[in-house]
C-alpha positions in Angstrom: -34.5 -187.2 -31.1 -36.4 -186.4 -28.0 -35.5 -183.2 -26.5 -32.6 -183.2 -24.0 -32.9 -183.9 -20.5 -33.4 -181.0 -17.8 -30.7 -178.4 -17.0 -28.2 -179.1 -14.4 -28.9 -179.0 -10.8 -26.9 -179.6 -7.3 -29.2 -182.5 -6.3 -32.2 -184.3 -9.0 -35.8 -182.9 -9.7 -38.1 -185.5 -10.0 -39.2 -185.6 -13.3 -42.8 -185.0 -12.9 -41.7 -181.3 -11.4 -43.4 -178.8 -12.7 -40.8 -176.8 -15.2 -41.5 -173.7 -13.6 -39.9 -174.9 -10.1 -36.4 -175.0 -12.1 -36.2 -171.1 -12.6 -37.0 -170.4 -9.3 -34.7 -172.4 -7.6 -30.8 -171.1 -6.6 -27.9 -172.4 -6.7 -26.3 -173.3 -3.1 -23.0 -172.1 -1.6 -20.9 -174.7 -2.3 -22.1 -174.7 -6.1 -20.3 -170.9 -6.1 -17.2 -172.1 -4.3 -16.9 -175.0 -6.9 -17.4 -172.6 -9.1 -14.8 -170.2 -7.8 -12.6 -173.0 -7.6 -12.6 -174.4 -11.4 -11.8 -170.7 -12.2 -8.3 -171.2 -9.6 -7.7 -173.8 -11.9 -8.4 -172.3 -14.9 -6.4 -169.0 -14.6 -3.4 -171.3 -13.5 -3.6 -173.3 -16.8 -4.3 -170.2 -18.4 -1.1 -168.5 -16.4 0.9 -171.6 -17.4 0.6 -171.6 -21.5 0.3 -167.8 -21.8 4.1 -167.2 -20.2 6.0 -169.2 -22.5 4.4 -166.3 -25.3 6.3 -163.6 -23.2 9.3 -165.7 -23.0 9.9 -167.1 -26.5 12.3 -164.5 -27.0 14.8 -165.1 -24.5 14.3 -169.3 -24.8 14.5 -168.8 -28.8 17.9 -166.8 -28.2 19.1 -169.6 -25.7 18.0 -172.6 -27.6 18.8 -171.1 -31.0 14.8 -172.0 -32.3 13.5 -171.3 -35.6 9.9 -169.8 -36.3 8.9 -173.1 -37.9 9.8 -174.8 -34.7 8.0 -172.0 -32.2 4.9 -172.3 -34.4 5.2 -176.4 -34.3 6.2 -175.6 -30.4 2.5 -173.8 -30.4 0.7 -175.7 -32.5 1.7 -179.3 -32.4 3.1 -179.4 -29.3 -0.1 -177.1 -27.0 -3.0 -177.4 -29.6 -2.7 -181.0 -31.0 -2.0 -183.0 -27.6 -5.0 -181.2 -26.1 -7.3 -182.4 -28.7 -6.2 -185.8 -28.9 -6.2 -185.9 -24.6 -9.7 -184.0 -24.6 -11.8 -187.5 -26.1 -10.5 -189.6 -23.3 -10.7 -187.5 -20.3 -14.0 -186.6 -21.4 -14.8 -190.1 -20.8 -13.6 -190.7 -17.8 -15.3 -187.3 -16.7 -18.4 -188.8 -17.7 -17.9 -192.0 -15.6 -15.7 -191.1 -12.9 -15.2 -188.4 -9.6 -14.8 -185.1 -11.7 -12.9 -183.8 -9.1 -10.1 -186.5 -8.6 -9.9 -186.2 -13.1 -9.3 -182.6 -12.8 -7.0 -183.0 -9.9 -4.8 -185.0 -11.9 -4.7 -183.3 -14.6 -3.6 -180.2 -12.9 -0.4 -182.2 -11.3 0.4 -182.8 -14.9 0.9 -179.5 -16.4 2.7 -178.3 -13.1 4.9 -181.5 -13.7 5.0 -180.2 -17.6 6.0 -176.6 -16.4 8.7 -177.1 -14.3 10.0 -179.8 -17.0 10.2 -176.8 -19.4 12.9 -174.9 -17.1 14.7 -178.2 -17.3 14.4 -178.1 -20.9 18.5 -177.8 -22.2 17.3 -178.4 -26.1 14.2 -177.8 -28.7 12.9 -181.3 -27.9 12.6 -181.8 -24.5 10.9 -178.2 -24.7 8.5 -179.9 -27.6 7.6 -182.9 -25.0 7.3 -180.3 -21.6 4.7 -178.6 -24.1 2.8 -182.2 -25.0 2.5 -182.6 -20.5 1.2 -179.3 -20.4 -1.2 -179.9 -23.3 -2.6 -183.2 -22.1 -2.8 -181.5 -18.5 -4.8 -178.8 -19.6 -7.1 -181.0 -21.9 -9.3 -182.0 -19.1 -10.3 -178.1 -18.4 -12.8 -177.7 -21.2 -14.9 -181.3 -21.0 -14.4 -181.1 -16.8 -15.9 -177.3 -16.1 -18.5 -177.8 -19.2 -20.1 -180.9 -17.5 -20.4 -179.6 -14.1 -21.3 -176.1 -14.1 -24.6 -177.5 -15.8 -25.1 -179.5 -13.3 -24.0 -176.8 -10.3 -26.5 -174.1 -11.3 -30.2 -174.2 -12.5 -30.7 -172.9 -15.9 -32.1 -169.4 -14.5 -28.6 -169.0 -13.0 -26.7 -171.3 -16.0 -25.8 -168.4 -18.1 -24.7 -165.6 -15.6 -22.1 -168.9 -14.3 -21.0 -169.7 -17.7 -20.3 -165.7 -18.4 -18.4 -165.7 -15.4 -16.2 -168.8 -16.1 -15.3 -167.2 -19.5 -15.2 -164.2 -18.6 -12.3 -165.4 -15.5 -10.7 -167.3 -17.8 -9.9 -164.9 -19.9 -8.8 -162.7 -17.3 -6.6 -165.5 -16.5 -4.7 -164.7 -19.6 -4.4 -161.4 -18.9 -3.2 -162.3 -15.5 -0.4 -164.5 -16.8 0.7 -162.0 -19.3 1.0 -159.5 -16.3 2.0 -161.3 -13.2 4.8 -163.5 -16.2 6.5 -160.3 -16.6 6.4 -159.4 -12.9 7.6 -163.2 -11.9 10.6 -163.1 -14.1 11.8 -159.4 -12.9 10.7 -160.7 -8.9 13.0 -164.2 -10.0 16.5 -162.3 -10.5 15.9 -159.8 -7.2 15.7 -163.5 -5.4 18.4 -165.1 -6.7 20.6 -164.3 -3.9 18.2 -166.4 -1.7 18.3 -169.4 -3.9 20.3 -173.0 -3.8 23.7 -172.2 -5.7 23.1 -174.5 -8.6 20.2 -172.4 -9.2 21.5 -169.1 -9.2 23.1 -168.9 -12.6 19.7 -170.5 -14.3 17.8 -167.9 -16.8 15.2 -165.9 -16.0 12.8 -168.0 -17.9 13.9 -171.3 -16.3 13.4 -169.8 -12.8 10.0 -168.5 -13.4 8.7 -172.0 -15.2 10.0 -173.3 -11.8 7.8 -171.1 -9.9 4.7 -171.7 -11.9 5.0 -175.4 -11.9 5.1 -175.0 -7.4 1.3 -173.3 -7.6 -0.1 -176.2 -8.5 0.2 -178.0 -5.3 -2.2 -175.8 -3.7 -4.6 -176.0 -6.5 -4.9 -179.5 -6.6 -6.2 -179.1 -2.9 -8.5 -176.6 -3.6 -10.3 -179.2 -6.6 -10.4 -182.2 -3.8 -12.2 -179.6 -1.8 -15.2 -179.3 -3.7 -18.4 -181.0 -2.9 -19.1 -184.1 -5.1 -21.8 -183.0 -7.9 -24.5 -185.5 -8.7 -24.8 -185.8 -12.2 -28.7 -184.4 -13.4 -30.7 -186.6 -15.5 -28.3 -189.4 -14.5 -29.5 -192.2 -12.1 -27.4 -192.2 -8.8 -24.5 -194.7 -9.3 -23.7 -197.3 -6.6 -20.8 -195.8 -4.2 -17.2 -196.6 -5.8 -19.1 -197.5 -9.3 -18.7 -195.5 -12.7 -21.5 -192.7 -13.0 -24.1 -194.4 -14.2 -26.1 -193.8 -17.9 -29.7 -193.7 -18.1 -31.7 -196.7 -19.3 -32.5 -196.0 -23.3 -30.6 -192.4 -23.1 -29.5 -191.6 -26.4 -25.9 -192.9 -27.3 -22.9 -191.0 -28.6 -22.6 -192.3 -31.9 -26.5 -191.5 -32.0 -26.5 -187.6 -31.4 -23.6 -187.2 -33.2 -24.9 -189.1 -36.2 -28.4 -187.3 -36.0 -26.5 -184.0 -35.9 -23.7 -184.4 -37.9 -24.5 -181.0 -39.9 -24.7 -179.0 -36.8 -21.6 -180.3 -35.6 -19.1 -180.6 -38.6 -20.5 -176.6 -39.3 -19.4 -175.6 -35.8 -16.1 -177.8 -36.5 -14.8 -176.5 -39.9 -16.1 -172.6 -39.6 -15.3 -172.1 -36.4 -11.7 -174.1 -37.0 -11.0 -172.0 -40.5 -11.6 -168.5 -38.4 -9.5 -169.5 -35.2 -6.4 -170.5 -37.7 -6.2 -166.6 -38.6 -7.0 -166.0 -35.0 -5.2 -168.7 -32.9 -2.3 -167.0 -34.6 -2.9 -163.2 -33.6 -2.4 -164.4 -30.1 0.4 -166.8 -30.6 2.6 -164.7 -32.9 1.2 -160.6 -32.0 3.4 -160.8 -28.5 6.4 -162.3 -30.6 6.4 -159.5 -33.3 5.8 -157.0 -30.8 9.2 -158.1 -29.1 11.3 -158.7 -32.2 10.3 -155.7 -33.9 10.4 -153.3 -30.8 12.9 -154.8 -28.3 10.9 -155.3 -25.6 11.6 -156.7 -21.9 9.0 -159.6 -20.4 8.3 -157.5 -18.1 6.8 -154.6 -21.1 5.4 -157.5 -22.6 3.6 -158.8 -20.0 2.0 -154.9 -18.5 1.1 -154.3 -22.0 -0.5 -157.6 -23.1 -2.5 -157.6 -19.7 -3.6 -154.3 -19.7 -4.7 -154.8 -23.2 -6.6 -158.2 -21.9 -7.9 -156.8 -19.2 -9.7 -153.8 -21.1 -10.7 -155.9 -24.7 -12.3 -158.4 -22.6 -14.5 -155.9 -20.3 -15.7 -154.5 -23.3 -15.9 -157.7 -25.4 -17.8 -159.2 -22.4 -20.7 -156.6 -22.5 -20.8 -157.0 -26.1 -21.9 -160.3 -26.0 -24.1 -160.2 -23.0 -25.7 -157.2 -24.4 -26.1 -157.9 -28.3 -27.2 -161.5 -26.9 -30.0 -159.7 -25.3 -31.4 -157.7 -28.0 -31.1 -160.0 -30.6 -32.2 -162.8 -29.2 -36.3 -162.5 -28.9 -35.5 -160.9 -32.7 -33.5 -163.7 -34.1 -34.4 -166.7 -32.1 -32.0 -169.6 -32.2 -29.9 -168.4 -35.0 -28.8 -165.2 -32.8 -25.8 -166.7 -31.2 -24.4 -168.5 -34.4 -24.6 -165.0 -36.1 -23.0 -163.2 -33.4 -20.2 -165.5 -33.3 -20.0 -165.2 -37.0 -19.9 -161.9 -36.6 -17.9 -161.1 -34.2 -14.6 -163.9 -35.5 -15.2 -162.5 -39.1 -15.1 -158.5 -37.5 -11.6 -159.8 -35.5 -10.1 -161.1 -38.8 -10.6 -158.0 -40.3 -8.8 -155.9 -37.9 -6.0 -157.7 -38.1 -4.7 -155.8 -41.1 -4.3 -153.0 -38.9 -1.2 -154.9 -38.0 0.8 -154.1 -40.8 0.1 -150.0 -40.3 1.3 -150.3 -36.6 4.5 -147.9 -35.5 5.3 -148.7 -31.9 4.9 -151.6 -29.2 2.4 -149.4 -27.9 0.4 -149.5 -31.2 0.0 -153.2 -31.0 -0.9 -153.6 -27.4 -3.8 -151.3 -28.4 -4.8 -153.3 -31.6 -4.6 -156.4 -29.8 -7.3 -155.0 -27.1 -9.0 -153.9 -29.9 -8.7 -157.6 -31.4 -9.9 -159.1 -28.4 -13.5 -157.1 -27.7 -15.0 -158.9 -30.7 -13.6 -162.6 -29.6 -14.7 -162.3 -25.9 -17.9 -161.5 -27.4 -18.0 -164.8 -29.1 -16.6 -166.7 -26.6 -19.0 -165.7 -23.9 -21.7 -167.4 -26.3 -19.9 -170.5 -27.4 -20.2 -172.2 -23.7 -23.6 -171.8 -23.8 -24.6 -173.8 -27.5 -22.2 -176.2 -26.7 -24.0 -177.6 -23.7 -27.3 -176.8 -24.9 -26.0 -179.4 -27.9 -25.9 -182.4 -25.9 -27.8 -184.7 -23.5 -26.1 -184.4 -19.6 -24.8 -187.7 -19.7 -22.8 -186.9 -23.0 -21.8 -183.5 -22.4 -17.9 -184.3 -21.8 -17.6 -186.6 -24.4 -19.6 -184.3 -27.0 -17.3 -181.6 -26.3 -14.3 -183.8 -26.0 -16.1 -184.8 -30.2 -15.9 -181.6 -31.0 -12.4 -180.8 -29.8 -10.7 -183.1 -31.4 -12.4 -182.7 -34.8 -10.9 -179.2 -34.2 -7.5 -180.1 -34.2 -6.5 -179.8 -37.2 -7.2 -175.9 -37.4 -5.6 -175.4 -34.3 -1.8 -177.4 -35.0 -2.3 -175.7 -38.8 -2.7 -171.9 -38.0 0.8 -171.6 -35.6 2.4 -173.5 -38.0 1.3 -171.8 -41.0 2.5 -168.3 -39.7 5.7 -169.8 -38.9 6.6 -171.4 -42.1 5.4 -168.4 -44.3 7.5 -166.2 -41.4 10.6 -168.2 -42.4 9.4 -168.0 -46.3 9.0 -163.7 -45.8 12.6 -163.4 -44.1 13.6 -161.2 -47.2 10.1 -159.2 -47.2 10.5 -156.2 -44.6 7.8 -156.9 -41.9 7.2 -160.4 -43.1 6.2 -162.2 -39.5 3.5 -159.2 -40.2 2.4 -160.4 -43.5 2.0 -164.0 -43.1 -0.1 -163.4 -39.9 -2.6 -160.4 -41.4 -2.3 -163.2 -44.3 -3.6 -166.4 -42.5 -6.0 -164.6 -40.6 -8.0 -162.9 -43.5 -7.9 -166.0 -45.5 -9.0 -168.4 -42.3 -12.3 -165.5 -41.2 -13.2 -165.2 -44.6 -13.3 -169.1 -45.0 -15.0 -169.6 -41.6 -17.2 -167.3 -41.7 -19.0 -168.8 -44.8 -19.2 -172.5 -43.6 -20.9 -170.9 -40.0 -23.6 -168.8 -42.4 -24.1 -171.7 -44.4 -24.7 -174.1 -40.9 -26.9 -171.9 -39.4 -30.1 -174.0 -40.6 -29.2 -177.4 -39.2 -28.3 -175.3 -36.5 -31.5 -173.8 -35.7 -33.1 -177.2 -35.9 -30.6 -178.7 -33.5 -31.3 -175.5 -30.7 -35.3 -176.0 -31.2 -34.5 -179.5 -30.6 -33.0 -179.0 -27.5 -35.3 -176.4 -25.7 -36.9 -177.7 -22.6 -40.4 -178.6 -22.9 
């Protein structure tokens, strides 16, 4: 396969440009403000599936759920739905107004949210999660196809650091303005309709979350519409066009099928361990220590907040050194690293005393994983062609899926297994996680030849 077309910018080069003139250009204005604005949108989603973690105490008590169920709840309901939405909204991200596909997607998962303070049983909960899933689907194939096409590659990295680095913060906002929304919720009750006044906490604040939506869905119709590079200008009103003898789908993914199902299966094996630390740590830390949302949500931010400041100059920095030493391969290791370095702090779990305690390990926890997820952006786009960026990633996501519905799941059932063990939650997490990094870790070493070849392949010439 040829290499891949050039890197994204706000308006075509000719291709006979001279290679140098795409470092020195910059990106314009509005390709910040777009930028800006897919974070909005981000940290909403971000907001939106983080607070049910603070409040699955309170609805577990309310709705009488088991752990099998809040791990199927996480899993099934979040993880699996995403995967399965991400393949076709890829597609239509590939052929249709970005903007109006992201749009719509965000008036799904506010619809979602404000259907899970309706929620009166376990499943209309389960399908509120499966609208907020779908919703949120279009995130990951939407930003990853336009920021390459918003920014020049000079300027390509620094923007994808900055997405992942905001969206991460958007986690940590959720965890702390959740806690804060629910507290805020009862001092207004006196100001709401009667028949709401008597609603839980959690219903109220689901309510509020789902309103913020309407102003970002504005905000994405806002943004100027982003040609797509190495794509021929489509006719107005007309799908986005695909170049004459580009390579196909089923092509690149059958040319780099090694690459892809390495990425897949280690990276999916680690994040069953580690999917779990984030799902289940806030849900131990409340059973165990009797904590308020509000606790939850200062601790788990803070933590956040801190982990992902330090995780983020981790990766920047180790990128940097290693890179002109290890050449392609440097990102695949550091990720390796970093996943299998995560899972191993997570026995520190079962030596933990306080509340306090684990909002400290899981700052620790998340240094190492912001470090690999500042990378991961990056070899995912530099994996495919412009015009099958969305749908490649869409691939890849839903090959993931598995990992992502098992690891919840898992920690649940062994959860409801351990009831008789003291600390079992503890166990079956510290367990799943260990045996998941371990796993992943030695599929991602073992890929990192095809992998190699693949990033050589893709270089600009």
């Amino acid at each position: 396969m040829s290499g891949l077309p050039p890197f994204a910018a706000p308006m075509p080069l000719d291709a006979a440009a001279p290679a140098a003139l795409e470092t020195t250009r910059k990106a314009p204005t509005s390709a910040w403000y777009a930028l800006a604005v897919l974070i909005i949108a981000t940290v909403l989603g971000s907001i939106d599936k983080v607070i049910l973690t603070l409040l699955t105490e309170p609805i577990r008590q309310t709705l009488s759920l088991t752990d099998t169920q809040i791990g199927l709840l996480q899993g099934a309901g979040i993880v699996l739905f995403t995967g399965i939405a991400t393949l076709p909204l890829g597609w239509l991200s590939d052929r249709y107004d970005r903007r109006v596909v992201l749009a719509a997607c965000v008036v799904l998962w506010s619809a979602a949210t404000a259907m899970r303070g309706t929620a009166m049983d376990y499943g209309v909960l389960f399908v509120a999660s499966v609208g907020l899933g779908v919703g949120e689907a279009g995130l990951t194939p939407i930003t990853n196809s336009m920021i390459p096409d918003l920014f020049p590659r000079a300027q390509r990295v620094l923007a994808n650091a900055v997405f992942a680095l905001s969206a991460i913060f958007g986690s940590a906002l959720g965890a702390l303005l959740g806690g804060t929304i629910v507290h805020l919720t009862d001092d207004l009750r006196p100001w709401l309709p009667v028949s709401m006044q008597q609603l839980e906490a959690w219903r109220l604040t689901f309510f509020v979350l789902a309103a913020a939506g309407i102003p970002v869905v504005l905000l994405v119709l806002s943004i100027r519409r982003t040609p797509r590079v190495g794509v021929p200008a489509a006719k107005p009103g007309a799908p986005a066009a695909v170049a004459t003898g580009a390579t196909t789908l089923r092509a690149h993914l059958r040319e780099h099928w090694r690459t892809f199902a390495g990425l897949v299966i280690g990276v999916g094996l680690t994040s069953v361990g580690l999917s779990s630390l984030g799902t289940w740590l806030p849900i131990v830390t409340a059973r165990t220590y009797g904590i308020t949302p509000v606790q939850m949500g200062q601790g788990m931010g803070l933590a956040f907040l801190c982990g992902t400041v330090a995780g983020g100059l981790l990766g920047v920095g180790a990128m940097r050194y290693l890179q002109p030493r290890m050449g392609p391969a440097a990102a695949l290791r550091l990720i390796m690293l970093c996943n299998f370095t995560a899972a191993l702090l997570s026995t520190l779990l079962l030596f933990t005393r306080s509340a306090n305690h684990n909002f400290m390990l899981l700052g620790l926890l998340v240094v190492p994983l912001i470090g690999s997820a500042v990378l991961l952006p990056n070899v995912l786009q530099d994996a495919a062609p412009a015009h099958l960026r969305a749908r490649t990633i869409a691939m890849l996501t839903m090959a993931s899926l598995p990992f992502g519905v098992v690891g919840p799941l898992v920690v649940g059932m062994l959860s409801d297994a351990l009831k008789s063990v003291p600390n079992g939650l503890a166990v079956a997490i510290v367990a799943t996680t260990l045996v998941g990094g371990a796993l992943g870790a030695m599929v991602l070493r073992a890929t990192e030849g095809p992998f190699v070849r693949l990033m050589r392949a893709a270089q600009p010439t």
